[in-house]
LOKOL-196040 format. One record per residue (C-alpha): z, x, y negated. Coordinates in steps of 0.1 Angstrom, whole numbers, plus 5000, padded with zeros to 4 digits. Layout:
N
[[Z X Y]]
...
REM end
This chain:
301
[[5197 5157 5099]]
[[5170 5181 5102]]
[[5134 5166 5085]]
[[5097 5167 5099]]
[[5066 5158 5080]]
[[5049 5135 5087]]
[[5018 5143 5106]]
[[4993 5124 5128]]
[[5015 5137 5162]]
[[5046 5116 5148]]
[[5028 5079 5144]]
[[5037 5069 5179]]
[[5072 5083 5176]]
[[5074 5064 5144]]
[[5056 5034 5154]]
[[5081 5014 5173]]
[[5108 5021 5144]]
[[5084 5005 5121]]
[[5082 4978 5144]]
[[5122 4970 5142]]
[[5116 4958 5107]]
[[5101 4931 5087]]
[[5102 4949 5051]]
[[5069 4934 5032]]
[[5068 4967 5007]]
[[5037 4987 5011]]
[[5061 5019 5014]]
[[5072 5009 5051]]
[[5037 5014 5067]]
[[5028 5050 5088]]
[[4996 5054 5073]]
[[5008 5048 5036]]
[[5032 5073 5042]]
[[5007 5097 5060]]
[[4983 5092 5035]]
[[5007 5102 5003]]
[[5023 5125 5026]]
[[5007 5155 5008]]
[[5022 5142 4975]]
[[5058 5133 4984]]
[[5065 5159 5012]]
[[5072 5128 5031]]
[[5097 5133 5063]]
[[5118 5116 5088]]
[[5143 5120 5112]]
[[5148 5101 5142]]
[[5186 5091 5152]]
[[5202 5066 5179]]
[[5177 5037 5169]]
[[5169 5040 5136]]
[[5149 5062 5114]]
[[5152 5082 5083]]
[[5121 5086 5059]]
[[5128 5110 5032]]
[[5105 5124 5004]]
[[5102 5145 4968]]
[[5100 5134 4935]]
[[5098 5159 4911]]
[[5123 5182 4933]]
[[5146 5155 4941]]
[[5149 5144 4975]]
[[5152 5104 4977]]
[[5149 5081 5006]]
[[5138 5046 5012]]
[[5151 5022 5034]]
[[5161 5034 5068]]
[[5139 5016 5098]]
[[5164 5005 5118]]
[[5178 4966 5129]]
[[5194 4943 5106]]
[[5228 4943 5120]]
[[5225 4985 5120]]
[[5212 4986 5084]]
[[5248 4997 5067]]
[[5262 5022 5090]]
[[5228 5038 5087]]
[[5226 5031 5048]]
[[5263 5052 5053]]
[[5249 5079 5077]]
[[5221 5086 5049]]
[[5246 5090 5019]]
[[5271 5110 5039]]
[[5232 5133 5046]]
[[5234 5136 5006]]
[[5267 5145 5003]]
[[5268 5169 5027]]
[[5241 5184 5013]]
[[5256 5184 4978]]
[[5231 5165 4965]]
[[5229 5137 4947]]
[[5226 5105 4961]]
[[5188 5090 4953]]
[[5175 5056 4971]]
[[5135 5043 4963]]
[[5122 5014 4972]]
[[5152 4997 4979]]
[[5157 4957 4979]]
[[5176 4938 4958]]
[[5198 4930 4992]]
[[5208 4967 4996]]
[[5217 4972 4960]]
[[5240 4942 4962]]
[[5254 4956 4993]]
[[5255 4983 4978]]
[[5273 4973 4942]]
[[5301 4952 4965]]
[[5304 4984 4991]]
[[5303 5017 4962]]
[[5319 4997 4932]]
[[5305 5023 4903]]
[[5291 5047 4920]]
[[5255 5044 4914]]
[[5231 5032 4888]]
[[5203 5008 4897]]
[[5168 5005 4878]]
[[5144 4978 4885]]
[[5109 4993 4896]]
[[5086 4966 4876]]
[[5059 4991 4877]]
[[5061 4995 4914]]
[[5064 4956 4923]]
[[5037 4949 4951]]
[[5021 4920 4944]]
[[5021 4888 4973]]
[[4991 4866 4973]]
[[4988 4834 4994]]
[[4963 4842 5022]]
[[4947 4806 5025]]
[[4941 4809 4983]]
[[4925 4843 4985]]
[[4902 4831 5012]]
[[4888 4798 4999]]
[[4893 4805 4961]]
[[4901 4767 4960]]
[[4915 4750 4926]]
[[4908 4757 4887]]
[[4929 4787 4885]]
[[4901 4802 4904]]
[[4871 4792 4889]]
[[4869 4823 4872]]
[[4865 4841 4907]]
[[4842 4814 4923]]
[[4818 4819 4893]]
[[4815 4856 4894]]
[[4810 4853 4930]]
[[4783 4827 4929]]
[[4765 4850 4907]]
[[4766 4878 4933]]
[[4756 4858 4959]]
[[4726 4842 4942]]
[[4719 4876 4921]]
[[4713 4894 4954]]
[[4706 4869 4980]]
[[4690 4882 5009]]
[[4698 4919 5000]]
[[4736 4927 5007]]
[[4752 4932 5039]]
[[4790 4931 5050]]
[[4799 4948 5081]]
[[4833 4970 5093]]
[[4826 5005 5084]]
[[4830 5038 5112]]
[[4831 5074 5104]]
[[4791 5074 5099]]
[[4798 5055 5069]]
[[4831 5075 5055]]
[[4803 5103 5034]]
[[4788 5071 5013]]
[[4825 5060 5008]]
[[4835 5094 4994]]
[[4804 5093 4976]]
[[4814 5060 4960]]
[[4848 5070 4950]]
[[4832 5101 4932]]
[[4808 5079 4913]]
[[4840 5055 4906]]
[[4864 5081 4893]]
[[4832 5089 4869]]
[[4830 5059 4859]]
[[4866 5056 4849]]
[[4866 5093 4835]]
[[4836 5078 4810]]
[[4868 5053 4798]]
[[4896 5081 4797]]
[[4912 5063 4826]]
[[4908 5091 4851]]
[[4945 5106 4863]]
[[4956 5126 4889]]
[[4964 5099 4913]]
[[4928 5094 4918]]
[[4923 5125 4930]]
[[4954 5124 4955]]
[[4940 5092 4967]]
[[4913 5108 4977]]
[[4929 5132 4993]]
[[4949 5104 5011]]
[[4912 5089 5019]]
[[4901 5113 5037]]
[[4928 5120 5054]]
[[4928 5085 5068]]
[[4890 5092 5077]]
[[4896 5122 5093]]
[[4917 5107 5117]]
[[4901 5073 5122]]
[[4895 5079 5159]]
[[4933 5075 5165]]
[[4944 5050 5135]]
[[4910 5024 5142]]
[[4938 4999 5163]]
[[4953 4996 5132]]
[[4934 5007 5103]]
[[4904 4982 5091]]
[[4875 4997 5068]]
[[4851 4970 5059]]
[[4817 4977 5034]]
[[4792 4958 5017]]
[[4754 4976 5011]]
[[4733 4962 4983]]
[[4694 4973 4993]]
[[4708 4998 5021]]
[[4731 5017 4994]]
[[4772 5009 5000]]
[[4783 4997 4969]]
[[4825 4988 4975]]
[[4842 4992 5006]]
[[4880 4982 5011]]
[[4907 4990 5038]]
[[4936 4977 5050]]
[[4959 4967 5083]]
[[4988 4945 5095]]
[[5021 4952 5079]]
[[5038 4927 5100]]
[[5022 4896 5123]]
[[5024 4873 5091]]
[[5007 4898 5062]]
[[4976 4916 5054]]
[[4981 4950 5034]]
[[4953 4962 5016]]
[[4954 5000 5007]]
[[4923 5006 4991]]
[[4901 4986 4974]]
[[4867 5006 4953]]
[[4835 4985 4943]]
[[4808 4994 4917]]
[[4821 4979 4888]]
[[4786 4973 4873]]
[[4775 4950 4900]]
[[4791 4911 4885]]
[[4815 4896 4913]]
[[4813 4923 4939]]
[[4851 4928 4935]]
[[4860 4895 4943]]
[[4830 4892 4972]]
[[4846 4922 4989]]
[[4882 4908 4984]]
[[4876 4877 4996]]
[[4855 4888 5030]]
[[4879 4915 5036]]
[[4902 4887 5045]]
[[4877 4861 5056]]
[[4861 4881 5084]]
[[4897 4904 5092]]
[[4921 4883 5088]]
[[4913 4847 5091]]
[[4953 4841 5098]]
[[4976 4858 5079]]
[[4998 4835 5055]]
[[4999 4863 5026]]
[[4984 4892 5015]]
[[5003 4922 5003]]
[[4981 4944 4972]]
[[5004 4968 4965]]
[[5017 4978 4933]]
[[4999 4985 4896]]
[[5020 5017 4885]]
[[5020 5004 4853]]
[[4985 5004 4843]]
[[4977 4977 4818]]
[[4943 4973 4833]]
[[4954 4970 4867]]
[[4983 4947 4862]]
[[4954 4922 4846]]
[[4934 4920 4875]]
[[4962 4918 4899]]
[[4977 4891 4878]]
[[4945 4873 4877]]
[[4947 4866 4914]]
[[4981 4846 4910]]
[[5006 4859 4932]]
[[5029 4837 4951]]
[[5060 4865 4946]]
[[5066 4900 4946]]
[[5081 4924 4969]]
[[5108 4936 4942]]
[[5120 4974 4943]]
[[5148 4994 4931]]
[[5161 5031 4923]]
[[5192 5038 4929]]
[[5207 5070 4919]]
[[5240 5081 4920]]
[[5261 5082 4888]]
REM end
């Protein structure tokens, strides 16, 4: 198998492989793997319907789950290993489901070690909850919102953002990352996910069918904006998600009409993962999630 990175010229190639599956996990979406691309050294490789995505981790080349259908999924899962071993390297699966590892434990008896991903868990949220904030568990978010909507009536506005907006979002994330550098919570992945931002700006004109960048401005001045597509007919993923923090219930405002206005219909909402981060996890919890997408490592022994 010989790998190419992904780049904007290999989305419609891609496209229809990401079509043959129904994986929920953030990982299996074109532009989250364009927009860490620059990270991971993200590539693919395109056989007799399926697809091969491939990446680095700290010189180790792993892959996730092949794109391909259902009933292909182990001869392809086989094609990949025998990639690895041809290669003479060792055998390294991300992101995997705890269906493959099964398959896997009954199919390589011993051959691998598996590691639950806790950190990497992408959190599921009921879509119809998110949307109305209905019932006691969200009181919490209905009364921070009520306070933003009667602390600045009459001078916010929501709207779906275009590249004349994209310089006040980078603007934003600066002043956010500031704001988090003032808490020693700044790390290097903010700085590659703004490299992944703009990236995904920069090639808006060709990702827009997709790709939907929503904003609210307090007195003319864009205070959070969010982002986020379709990972499958049923579920909303957000990628991206940055509000003044300063500004009580413009977090949950911009949530909440993200999916309102975007998607009225979707039955859950995917938010991705918290890597970990205590604060993060908090906030993500708050929201209840329904389930998780679960994830495993697999490496071989």
């Amino acid at each position: 198998m010989k790998f190419k990175n992904i780049d904007m010229e290999s989305r419609e190639l891609l496209n229809p492989y990401f079509d043959l599956v129904d994986y929920e996990a953030c990982e299996y979406c074109f532009n989250t793997l364009y927009m860490w691309q620059h990270l991971y050294k993200t590539g693919y490789y395109i056989g007799d319907g399926f697809a091969v995505i491939v990446a680095e981790s700290e010189g180790n080349t792993f892959s996730i789950l092949p794109l391909a259908k259902k009933e292909d999924m182990q001869k392809v899962i086989q094609y990949i290993i025998d990639y690895f071993e041809k290669e003479e390297k060792k055998i390294y699966f991300r992101g995997i489901t705890k269906e493959v590892v099964e398959f896997l434990k009954e199919n390589y008896p011993g051959k691998f070690d598996y590691t639950e991903e806790r950190d990497l868990f992408d959190y599921i949220y009921d879509g119809e909850s998110m949307r109305t904030l209905k019932g006691r568990k969200n009181v919490k978010k209905r009364n921070h919102i009520n306070f933003f909507l009667k602390e600045y009536d009459g001078r916010f506005e929501y709207r779906l953002l275009d590249e004349n907006d994209f310089d006040a979002c980078i603007e934003l994330v600066h002043e956010w990352t500031s704001n988090k550098e003032e808490n020693d919570a700044v790390t290097d992945d903010m700085e590659e996910e703004l490299i992944g931002i703009k990236k995904l700006f920069n090639n808006y004109s060709v990702i827009k069918d997709k790709l939907k960048i929503a904003g609210i401005f307090i007195d003319g001045k864009l205070e959070a904006f969010t982002m986020g597509e379709y990972i499958n007919p049923n579920m909303a993923l957000i990628h991206i998600e940055k509000a003044n923090p300063s500004i009580r219930g413009l977090y949950p405002y911009i949530n909440q009409q993200f999916l309102v206005n975007e998607f009225s219909n979707v039955e859950f909402v995917n938010r991705e993962e918290d890597l970990g981060i205590e604060g993060l996890r908090k906030a993500k919890l708050s929201y209840h999630p329904v389930r998780f997408v679960e994830k495993y490592t697999v490496r071989e022994v």
